[in-house]
MARBA-656889 format. One line per 2 residues: number of its first residue (from 1); for each residue y, z, x of C-alpha. Coordinates in Angstrom, 2 decimals, decimal comma. Layout:
<pts>
NUM = Y/Z/X | ...
</pts>
This chain:
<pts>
1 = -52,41/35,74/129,71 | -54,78/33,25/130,60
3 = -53,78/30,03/128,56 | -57,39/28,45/130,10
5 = -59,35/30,33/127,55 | -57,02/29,91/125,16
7 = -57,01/25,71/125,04 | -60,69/26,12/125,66
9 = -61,01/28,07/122,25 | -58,80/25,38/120,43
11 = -61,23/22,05/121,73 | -64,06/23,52/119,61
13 = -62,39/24,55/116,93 | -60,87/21,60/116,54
15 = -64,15/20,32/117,25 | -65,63/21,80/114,08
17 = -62,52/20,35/112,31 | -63,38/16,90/112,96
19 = -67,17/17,90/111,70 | -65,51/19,28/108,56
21 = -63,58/16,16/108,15 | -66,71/14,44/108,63
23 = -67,92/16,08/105,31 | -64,93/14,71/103,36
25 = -65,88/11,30/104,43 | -69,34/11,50/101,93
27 = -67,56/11,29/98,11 | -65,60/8,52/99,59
29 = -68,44/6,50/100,40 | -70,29/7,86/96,91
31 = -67,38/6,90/94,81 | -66,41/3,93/97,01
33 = -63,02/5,10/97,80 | -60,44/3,00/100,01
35 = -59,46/6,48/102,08 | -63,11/5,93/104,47
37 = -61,70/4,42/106,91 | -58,17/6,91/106,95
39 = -60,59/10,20/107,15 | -63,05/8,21/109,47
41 = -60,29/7,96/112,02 | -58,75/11,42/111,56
43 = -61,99/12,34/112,68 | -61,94/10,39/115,50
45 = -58,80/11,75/116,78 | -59,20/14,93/116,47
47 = -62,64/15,24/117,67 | -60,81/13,36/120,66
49 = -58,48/16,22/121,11 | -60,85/19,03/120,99
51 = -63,60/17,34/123,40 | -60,65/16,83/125,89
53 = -59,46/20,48/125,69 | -63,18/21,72/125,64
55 = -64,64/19,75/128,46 | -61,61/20,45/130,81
57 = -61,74/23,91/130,31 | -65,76/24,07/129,43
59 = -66,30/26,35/132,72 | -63,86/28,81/131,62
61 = -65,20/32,43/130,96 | -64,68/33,07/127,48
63 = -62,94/36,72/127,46 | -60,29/37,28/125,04
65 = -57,67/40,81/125,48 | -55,32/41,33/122,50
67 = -52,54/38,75/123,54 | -55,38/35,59/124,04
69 = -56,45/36,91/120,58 | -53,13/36,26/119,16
71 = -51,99/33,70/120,73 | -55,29/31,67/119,52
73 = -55,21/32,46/116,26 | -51,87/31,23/116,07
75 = -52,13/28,03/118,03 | -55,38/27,55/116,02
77 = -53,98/27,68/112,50 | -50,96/25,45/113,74
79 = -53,46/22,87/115,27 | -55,66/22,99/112,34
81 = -52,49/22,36/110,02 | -51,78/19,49/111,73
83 = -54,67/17,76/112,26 | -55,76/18,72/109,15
85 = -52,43/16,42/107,29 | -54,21/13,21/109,28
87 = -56,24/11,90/106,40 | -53,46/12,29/103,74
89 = -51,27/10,62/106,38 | -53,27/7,76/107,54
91 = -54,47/7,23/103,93 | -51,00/6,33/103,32
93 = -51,17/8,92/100,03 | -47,82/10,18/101,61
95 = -45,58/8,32/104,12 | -43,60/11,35/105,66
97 = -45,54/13,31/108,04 | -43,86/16,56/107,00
99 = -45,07/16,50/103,42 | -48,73/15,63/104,94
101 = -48,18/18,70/107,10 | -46,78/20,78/104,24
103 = -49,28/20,04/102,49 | -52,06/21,26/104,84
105 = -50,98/23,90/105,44 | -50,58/25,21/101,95
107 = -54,38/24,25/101,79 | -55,26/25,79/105,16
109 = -53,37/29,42/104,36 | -54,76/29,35/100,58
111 = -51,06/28,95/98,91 | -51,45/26,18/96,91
113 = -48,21/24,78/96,74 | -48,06/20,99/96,91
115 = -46,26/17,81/97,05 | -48,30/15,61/95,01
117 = -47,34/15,86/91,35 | -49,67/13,33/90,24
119 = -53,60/13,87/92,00 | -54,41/10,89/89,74
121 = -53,48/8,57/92,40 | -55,58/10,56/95,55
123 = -58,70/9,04/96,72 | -61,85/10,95/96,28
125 = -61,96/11,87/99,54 | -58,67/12,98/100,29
127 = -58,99/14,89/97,38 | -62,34/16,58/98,39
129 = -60,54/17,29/101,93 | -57,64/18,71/100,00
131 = -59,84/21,39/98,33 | -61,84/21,69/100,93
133 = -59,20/23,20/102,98 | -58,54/26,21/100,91
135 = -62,19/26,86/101,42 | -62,24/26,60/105,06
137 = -59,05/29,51/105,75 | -60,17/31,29/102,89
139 = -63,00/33,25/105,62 | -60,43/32,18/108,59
141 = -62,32/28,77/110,79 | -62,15/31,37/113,90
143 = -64,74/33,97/112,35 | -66,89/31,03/111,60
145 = -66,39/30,10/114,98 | -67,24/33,87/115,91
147 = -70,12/33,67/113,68 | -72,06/30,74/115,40
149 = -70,96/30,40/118,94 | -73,26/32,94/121,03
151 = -71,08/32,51/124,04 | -67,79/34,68/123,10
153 = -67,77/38,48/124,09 | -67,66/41,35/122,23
155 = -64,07/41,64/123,06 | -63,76/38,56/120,69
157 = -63,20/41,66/117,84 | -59,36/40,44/119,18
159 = -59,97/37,05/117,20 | -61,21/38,75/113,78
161 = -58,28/41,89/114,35 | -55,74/38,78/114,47
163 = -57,15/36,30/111,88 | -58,84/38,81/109,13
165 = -56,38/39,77/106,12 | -55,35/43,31/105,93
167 = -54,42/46,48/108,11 | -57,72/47,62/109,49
169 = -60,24/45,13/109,91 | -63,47/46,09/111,40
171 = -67,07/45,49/112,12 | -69,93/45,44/109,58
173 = -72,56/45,94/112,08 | -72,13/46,96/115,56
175 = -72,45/43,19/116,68 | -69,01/41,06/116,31
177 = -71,33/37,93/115,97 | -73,40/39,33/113,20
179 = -70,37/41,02/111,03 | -69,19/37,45/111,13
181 = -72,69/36,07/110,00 | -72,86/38,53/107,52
183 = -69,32/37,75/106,09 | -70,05/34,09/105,66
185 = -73,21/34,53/104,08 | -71,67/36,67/101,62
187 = -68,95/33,80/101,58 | -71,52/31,15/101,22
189 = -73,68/32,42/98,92 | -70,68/33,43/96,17
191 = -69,58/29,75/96,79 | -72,71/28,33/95,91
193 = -73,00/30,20/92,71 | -69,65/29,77/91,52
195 = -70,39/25,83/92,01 | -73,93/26,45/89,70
197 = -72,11/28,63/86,72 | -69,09/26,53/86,49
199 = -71,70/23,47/86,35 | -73,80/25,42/83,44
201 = -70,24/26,21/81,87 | -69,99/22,37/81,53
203 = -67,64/21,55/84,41 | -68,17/18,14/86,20
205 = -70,38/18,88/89,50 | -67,77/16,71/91,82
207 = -64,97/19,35/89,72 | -67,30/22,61/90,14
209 = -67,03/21,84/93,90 | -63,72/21,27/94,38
211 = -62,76/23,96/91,96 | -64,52/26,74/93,44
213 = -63,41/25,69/97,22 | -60,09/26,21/95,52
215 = -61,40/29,59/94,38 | -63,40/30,55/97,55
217 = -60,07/30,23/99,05 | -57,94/31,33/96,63
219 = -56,08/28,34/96,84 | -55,89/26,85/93,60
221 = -55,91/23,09/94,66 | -57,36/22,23/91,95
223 = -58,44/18,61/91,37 | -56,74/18,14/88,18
225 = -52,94/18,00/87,49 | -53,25/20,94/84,79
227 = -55,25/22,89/86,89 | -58,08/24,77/85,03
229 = -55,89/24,46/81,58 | -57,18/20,58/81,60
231 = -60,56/21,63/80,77 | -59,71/23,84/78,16
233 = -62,62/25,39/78,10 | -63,46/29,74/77,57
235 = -66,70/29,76/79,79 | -65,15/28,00/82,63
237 = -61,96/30,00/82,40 | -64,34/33,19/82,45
239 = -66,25/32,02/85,06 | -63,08/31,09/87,34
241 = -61,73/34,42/86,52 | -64,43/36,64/87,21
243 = -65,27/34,87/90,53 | -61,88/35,27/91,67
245 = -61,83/38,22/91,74 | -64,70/39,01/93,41
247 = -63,18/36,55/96,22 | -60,03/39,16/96,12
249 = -62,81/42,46/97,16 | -63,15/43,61/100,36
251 = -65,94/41,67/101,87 | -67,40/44,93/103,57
253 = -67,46/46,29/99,98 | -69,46/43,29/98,75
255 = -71,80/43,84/101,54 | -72,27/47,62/100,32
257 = -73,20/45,30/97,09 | -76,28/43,06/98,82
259 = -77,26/46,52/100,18 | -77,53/48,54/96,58
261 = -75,09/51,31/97,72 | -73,21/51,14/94,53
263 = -71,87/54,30/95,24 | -69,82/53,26/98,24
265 = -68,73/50,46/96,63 | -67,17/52,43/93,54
267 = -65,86/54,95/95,36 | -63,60/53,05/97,27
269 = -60,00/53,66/96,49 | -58,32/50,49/97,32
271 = -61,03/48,90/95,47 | -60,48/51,30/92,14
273 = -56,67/50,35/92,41 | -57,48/47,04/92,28
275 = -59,51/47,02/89,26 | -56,86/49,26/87,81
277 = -54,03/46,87/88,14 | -55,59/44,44/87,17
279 = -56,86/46,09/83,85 | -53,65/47,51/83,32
281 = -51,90/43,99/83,77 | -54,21/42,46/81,85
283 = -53,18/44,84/78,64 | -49,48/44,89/78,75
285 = -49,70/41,11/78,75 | -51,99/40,19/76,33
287 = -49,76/42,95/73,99 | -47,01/41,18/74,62
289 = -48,29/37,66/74,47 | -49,00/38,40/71,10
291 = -45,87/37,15/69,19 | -46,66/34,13/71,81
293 = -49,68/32,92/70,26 | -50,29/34,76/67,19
295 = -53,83/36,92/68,11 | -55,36/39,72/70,12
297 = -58,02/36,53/70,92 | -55,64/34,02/72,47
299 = -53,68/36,68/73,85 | -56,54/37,96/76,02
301 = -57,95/34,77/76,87 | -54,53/33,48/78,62
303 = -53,70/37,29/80,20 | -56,96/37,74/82,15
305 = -57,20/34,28/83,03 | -53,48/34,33/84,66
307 = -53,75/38,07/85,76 | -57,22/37,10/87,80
309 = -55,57/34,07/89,45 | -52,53/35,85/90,43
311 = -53,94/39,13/91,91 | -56,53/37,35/93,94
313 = -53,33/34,90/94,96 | -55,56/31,66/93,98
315 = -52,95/30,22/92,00 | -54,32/28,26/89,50
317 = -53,08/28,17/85,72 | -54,82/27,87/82,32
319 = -51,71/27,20/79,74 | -47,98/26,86/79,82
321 = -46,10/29,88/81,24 | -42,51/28,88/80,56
323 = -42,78/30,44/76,91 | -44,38/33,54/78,11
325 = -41,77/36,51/77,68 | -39,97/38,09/80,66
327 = -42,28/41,29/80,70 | -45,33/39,47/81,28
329 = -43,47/37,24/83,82 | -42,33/40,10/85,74
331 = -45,56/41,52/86,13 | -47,08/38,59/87,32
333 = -44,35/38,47/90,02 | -45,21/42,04/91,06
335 = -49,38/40,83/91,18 | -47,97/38,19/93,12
337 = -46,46/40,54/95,91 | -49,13/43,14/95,54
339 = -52,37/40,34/95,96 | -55,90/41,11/96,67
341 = -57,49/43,43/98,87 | -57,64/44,00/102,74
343 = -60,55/41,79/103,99 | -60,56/39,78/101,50
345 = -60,06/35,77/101,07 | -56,76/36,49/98,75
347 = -52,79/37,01/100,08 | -50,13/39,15/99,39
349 = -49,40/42,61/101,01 | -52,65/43,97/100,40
351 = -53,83/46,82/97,62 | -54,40/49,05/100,61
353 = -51,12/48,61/101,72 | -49,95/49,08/98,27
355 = -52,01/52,27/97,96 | -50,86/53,87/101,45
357 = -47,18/53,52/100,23 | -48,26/55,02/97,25
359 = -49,87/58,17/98,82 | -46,81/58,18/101,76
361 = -43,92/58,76/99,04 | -46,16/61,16/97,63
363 = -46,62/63,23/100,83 | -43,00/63,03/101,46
365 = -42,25/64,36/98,34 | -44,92/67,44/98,84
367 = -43,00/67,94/102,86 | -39,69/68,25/100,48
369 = -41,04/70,99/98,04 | -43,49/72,68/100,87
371 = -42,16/72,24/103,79 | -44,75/74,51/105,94
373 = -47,91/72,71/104,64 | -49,81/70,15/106,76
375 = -51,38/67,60/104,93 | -52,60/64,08/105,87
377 = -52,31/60,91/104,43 | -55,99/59,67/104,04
379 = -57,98/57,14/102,39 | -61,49/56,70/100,82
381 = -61,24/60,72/102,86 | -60,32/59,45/106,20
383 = -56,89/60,37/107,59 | -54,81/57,48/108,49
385 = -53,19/58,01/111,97 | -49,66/57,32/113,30
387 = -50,29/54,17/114,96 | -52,10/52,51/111,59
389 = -49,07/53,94/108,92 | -46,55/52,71/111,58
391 = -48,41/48,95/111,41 | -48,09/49,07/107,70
393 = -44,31/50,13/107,52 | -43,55/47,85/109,75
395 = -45,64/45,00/107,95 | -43,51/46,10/104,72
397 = -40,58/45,89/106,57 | -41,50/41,92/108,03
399 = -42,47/40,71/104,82 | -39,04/41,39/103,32
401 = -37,17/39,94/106,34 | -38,99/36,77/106,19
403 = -38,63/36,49/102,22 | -34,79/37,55/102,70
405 = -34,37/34,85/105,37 | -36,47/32,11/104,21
407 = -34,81/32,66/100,73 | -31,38/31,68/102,57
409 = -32,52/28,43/104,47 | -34,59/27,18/101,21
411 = -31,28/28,12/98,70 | -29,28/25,42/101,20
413 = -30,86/22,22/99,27 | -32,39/23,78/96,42
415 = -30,22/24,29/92,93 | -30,62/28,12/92,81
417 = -30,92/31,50/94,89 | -33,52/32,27/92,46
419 = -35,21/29,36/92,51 | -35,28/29,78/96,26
421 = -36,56/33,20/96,26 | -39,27/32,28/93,94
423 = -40,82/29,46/96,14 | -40,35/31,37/99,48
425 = -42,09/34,67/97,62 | -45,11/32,33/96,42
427 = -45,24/30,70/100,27 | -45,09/34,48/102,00
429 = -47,50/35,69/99,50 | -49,80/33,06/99,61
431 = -49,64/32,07/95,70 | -48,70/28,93/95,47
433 = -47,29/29,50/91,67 | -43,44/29,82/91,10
435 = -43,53/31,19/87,24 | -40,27/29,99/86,66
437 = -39,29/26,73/87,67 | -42,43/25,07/88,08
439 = -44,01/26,27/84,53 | -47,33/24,43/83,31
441 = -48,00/22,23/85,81 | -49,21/22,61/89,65
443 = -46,64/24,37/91,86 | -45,12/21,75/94,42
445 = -42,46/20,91/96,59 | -41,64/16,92/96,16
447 = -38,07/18,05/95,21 | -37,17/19,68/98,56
449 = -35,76/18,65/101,66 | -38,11/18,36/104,87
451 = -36,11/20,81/106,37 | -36,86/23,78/103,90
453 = -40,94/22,01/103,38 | -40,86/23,46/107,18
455 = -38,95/26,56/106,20 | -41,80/27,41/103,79
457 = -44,48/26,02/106,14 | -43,48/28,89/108,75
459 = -43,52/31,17/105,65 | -47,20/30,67/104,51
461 = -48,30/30,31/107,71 | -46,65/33,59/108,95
463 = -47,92/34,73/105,25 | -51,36/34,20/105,69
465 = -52,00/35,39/109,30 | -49,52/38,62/108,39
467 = -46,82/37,83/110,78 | -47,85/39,60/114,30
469 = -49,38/36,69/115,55 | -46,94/34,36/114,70
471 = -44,43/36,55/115,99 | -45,60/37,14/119,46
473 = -45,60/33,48/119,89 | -42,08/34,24/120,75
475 = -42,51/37,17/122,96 | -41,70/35,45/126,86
477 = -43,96/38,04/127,99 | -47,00/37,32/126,35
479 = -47,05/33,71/128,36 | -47,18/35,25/131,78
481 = -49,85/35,62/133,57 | -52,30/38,95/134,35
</pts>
């Protein structure tokens, strides 16, 4: 492996971090916040770091096989994670670096767990930043860094394999460079209208931004403490919920969408599964939310709103869940495991994923009773081959391992095995909402030690980039050379 192209990679994006960071500095000089000088700084150093690791490695050729892929990916979430807790730390809005790395990283991988249970106290700007880090790894910072930098190969499709959510990312167009345009503008231009509806809906323009970042991401950091339940408003809860889960589509299905093929886009079968789960969730709840609140009206209102949030893995909440009766909490745990769909902003195993499982037991089932008849396994009519249902078993068979052994490390300083499994679940998953301890309020982690906020760090990192790359950072042979 050549490590050369790899640090090269990490100056700019940390490069474009410090630009982001940049951005958080405005609403602290609009709302004259004391954090200016703590984000001002942060940018400094880490604009520092990447011009260093550009500019000594700036005559590098820029050609990436599978392992620099990886390996990037990896190193690049970590470094953005940790760069990324320098203006909660040098604001002083938490003294332990941990928690300030904790809690960027929730915000980079879209989780939404946290470790400040009162955002009262944050300074515009941090708070801005803090939102505006869901936004940025909602798309993944490396296809944006695909998407304007015309000096990476085409064999940069390593990057987007390693960073993109989901079993079988591909290209939109034949170019790398312009899939990754094409994603962001679709990104972009959902963001920006989210912002303008939530503003019409009667949201606060500094809240619509902050709130649909959190969205965009599927994050849920939301700027208040009761999340979208403090504005207690229908329209906005609508508009949050139907936005949500467009962010949880396919993003090669919403560009079907720009393009009129409305056929493609409905014929999809991860796409239809989706939609059906999250219908089907949507009734069972509000039926049984019922003798909760008294009304069919009330009933709906609090099901969609919590169904959306939780398939798309945004994590945000509307009302109170610790009254809500086991049935609908246990199929919110099961949208919280299934998530969103492949190429999409949202976590969890993936629809498709879901789906191919689906169709496997059912083809095992037909080998049983018909032994002598060949049949595939295919989706949207393409056959999956050996090497793709292999990646997906095995995916299945990582995400349990790191729940089962998270669950163990967490349970050491926490009051509960079940409490334990909850949290690591929401961290692997990328939810950021543990239904049963946490209730009403924001998910977070104050309570725990800083061993197991690093525990669950690993997880939603791991989470988020769907453990390969994380993994082969541990491979010896992937650091040699050729």
């Amino acid at each position: 492996m050549d490590l050369r192209v790899v640090l090269k990679l990490l100056g700019h994006v940390l490069i474009f971090e410090a630009l982001f960071m940049l951005v958080a500095a405005a609403p602290s000089l609009a709302y004259g916040g004391w954090d200016f000088e703590a984000i001002m700084f942060s940018v400094g150093v880490t604009a520092a770091f990447g011009l260093a690791l550009s500019k000594i490695f700036g005559s590098v050729e820029s050609a990436f096989q599978k392992r620099e892929g990886f390996v990037t990916v990896s190193l690049a979430w970590i470094s953005l994670a940790l760069f990324g807790a320098l203006p909660y730390y040098f604001a002083g809005v938490h003294t332990g670096f941990v928690d300030c790395f904790f809690e960027s990283v929730s915000g980079f991988t879209g989780t939404g767990l946290s470790v400040f249970s009162d955002l009262d106290i944050l300074p515009k700007g941090v708070l801005f930043w803090r939102s505006f880090t869901n936004w940025l790894g909602g798309m993944g910072v490396l296809v944006m860094v695909l998407a304007i930098m015309p000096s990476l190969r085409p064999s940069a499709i390593n990057l987007l394999h390693a960073e993109s959510s989901g079993p079988s990312p591909g290209k939109i167009v034949p170019r790398i460079r312009d899939t990754a345009k094409i994603m962001y503008k679709i990104y972009v231009a959902l963001t920006l209208a989210q912002i303008f509806a939530l503003f019409i809906a009667g949201m606060p323009i500094y809240d619509a931004i902050l709130n649909t970042f959190a969205s965009a991401g599927t994050g849920g950091f939301s700027p208040q403490n009761a999340s979208i339940g403090a504005y207690n408003s229908i329209p906005i809860e609508v508009v949050t919920g139907i936005f949500i889960i467009l962010f949880g589509i396919n993003f090669s299905l919403l560009f079907c969408l720009t393009q009129f093929d409305f056929k493609s886009f409905f014929a999809d079968e991860e796409l239809r599964l989706y939609l059906f789960v999250i219908g089907g969730a949507v009734l069972l709840i509000t039926v049984d939310l019922i003798s909760v609140y008294g009304g069919v009206g009330k009933s709906l209102r609090y099901a969609f709103f919590q169904v959306a949030t939780i398939s798309s893995t945004s994590g945000f909440v509307s009302t109170s869940l610790t009254d809500w009766p086991s049935l609908s909490k246990a199929i919110l745990l099961c949208l919280m495991v299934f998530g969103s769909c492949a190429g999409s902003t949202g976590g969890g195993v993936k629809i498709l994923r879901v789906l191919v499982a689906i169709k496997s037991v059912r083809h095992e089932i037909t080998k049983i009773l018909h032994p002598r008849l060949m049949k595939n396994i295919t989706v949207n009519k393409k056959t999956l081959d050996t090497a793709i249902l292999n990646n997906i078993y095995v995916f299945f068979f990582l995400f349990a391992s790191f729940v089962v052994a998270a669950t163990f490390l967490v349970a050491l300083d926490t009051n509960g095995l079940t409490s334990a499994f909850l949290v690591v679940l929401s961290s692997v998953s990328n939810v950021g909402v543990d239904i049963n301890v946490f209730g009403a309020s924001l998910a977070h982690s104050a309570t725990f030690s800083g061993f197991s906020k690093f525990v669950l760090s690993v997880c939603m990192l791991a989470g988020r980039l769907e453990f390969f790359p994380v993994m082969i950072l541990f491979v010896p042979s992937v650091w040699r050379k050729g």
